[in-house]
N, C-alpha and C positions, 0 to 999 in steps of 0.2 A: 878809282873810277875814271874811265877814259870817255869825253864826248869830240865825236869827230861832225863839224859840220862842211858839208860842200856847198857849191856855192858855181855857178855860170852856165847851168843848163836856160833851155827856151827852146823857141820855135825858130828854125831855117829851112833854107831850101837845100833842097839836094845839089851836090858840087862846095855848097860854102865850108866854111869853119867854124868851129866851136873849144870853147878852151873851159876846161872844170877843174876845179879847183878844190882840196879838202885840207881842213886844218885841223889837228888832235889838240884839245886842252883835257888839264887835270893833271892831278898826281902822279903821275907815274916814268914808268922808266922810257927813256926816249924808243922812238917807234924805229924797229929795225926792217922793215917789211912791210913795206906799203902795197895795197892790188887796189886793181877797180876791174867791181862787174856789173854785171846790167842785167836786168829781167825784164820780159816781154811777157804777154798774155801768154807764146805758146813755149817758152823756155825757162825756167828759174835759175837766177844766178850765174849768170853764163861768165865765164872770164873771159877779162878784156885785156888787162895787163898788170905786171908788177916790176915793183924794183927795188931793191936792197939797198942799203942805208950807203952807201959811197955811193951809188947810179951806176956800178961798172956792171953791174947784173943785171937782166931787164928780160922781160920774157911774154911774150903778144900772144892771143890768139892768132889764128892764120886768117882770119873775115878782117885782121883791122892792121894787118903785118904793112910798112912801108905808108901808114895812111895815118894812125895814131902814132903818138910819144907820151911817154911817160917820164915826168922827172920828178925830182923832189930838192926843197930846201928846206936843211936839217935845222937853221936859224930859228926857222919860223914854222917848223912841226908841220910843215904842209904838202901835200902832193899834185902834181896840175895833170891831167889827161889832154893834150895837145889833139885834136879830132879833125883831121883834115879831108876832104872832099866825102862828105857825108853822103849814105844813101839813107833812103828808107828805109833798107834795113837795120841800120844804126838807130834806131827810134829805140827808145823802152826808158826804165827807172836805171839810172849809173847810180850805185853805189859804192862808196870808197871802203876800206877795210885796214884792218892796222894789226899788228903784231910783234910785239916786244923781242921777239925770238928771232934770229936772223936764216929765217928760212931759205934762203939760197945755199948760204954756208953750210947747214946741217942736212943739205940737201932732200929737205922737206914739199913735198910741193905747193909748188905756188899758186898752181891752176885750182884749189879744191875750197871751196868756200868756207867747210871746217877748220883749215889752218888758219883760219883769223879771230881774233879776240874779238875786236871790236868793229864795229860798224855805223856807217851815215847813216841816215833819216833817207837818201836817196834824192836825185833831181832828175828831173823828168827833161829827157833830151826827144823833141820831136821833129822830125824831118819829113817836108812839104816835096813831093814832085811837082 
């Protein structure tokens, strides 16, 4: 059993930054495949990004390309979403996701919310014009 919590959502204004954070405990085999996606009222699970257990693979939606970063440290079982000059449409629930399997390598996709084991509880990222 794998619990993933995140962790640095809130309320900003559009233009600032916001930095999210998820960290996997429990039993299990280190997390090869880390993504974050976000749902809105009118989209479910949309993808935002992932990254493979070295960080040399990384893979964006195109709404957050040149604006987010994803990285991870393997230390400390955790992934950060880097969220820079937010809009309003960046609002919704970010949730983190994990996967034992190194989906990049097996050229699995990353973008599908199926290819993930496990899953946040979700943090609510709201952006004010």
């Amino acid at each position: 059993q794998v619990q993933l919590v995140e962790s640095g959502g809130g309320l900003v204004q559009a233009g600032t930054s916001l930095r999210l954070s998820c960290t996997a405990s429990g039993r299990t085999s280190p997390v090869q495949t880390w993504g974050w996606f976000r749902q809105t009222p009118e989209i479910e699970r949309e993808f935002v990004a992932a990254i493979s257990w070295t960080g040399a693979s990384t893979h964006y939606a195109d709404s957050v390309k040149g604006r987010f970063t994803i990285s991870r440290d393997n230390a400390k079982n955790t992934v950060h979403l880097e969220m820079n000059n937010l809009t309003r449409e960046d609002s919704g629930v970010y949730y983190c996701a994990a996967n034992t399997s190194p989906l990049f390598r097996l050229g699995r996709p990353t973008i599908h919310h199926r290819s993930y084991t496990w899953w946040g509880q979700g943090t609510q990222v709201t952006v004010s014009t």
